[in-house]
C-alpha positions as a printed NumPy array, in Angstrom:
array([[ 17.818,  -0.394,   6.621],
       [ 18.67 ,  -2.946,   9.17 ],
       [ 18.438,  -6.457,   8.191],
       [ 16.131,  -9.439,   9.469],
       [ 18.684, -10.733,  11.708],
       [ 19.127,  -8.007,  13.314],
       [ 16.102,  -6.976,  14.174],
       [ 15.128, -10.83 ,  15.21 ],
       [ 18.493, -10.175,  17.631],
       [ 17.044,  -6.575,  18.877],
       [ 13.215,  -8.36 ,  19.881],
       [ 15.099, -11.574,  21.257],
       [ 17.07 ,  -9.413,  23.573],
       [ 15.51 ,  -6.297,  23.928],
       [ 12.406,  -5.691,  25.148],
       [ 11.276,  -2.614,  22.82 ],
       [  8.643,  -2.279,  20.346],
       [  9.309,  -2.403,  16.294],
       [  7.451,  -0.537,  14.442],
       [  7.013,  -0.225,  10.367],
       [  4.95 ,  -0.028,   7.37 ],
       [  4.06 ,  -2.302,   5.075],
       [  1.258,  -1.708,   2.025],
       [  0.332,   1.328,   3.349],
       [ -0.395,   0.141,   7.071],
       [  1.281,   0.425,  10.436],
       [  2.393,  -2.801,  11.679],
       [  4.649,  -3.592,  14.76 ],
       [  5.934,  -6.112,  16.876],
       [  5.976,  -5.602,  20.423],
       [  7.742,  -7.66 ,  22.835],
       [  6.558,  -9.44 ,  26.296],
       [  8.176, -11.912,  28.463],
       [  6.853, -15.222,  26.696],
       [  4.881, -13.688,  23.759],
       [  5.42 , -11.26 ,  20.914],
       [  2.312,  -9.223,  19.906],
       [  1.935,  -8.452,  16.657],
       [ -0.37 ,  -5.907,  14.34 ],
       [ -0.866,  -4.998,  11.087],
       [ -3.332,  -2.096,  10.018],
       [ -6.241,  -2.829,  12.563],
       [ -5.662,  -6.908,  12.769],
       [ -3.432,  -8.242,  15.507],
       [ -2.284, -11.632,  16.88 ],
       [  0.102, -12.459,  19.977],
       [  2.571, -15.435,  19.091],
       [  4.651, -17.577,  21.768],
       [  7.784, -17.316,  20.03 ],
       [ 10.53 , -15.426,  18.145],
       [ 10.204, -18.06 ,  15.209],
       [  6.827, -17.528,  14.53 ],
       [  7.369, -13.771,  14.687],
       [  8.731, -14.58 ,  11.029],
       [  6.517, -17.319,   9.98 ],
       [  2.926, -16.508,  10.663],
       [  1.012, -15.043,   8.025],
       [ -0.641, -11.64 ,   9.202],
       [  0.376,  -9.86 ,   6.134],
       [ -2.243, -10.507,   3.708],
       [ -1.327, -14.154,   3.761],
       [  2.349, -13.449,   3.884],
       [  5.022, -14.106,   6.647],
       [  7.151, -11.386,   8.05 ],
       [ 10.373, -12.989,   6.354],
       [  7.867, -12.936,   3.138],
       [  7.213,  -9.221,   2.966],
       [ 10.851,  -7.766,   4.746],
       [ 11.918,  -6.663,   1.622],
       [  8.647,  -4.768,   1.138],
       [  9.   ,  -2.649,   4.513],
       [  9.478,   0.666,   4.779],
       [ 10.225,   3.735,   8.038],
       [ 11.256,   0.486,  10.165],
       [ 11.866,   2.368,  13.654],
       [ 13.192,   0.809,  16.672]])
């Protein structure tokens, strides 16, 4: 499994989608110039920065740096 720095490196540089599962849901974070848009199950937010890729709490109350360990079938 990769680690959280990489992947923060890969969406920083790259614009791709990441996709995973987390608690039985499909979540993602897809890339844009100036904004990351991010999902989880059916909810979704867009966010203005790599930093609060991590740190907002879409995840049933929990951050992405809160729940990496928890991830599973991370593609990218």
């Amino acid at each position: 499994m990769y680690n959280i720095d990489e992947v923060r490196s890969y969406l920083t540089n790259v614009f791709s989608c990441v996709t995973f599962e987390y608690n039985g849901c499909c979540c993602g974070v897809d890339p844009f110039p100036g904004k990351y848009v991010m999902w989880y199950g059916t909810n979704d937010i867009t966010v203005d920065s790599i930093e609060k890729v991590f740190d907002t709490k879409l995840f049933d109350g929990k951050s992405l740096k809160e729940i990496w360990d928890n991830v599973i079938d991370l593609d990218y």
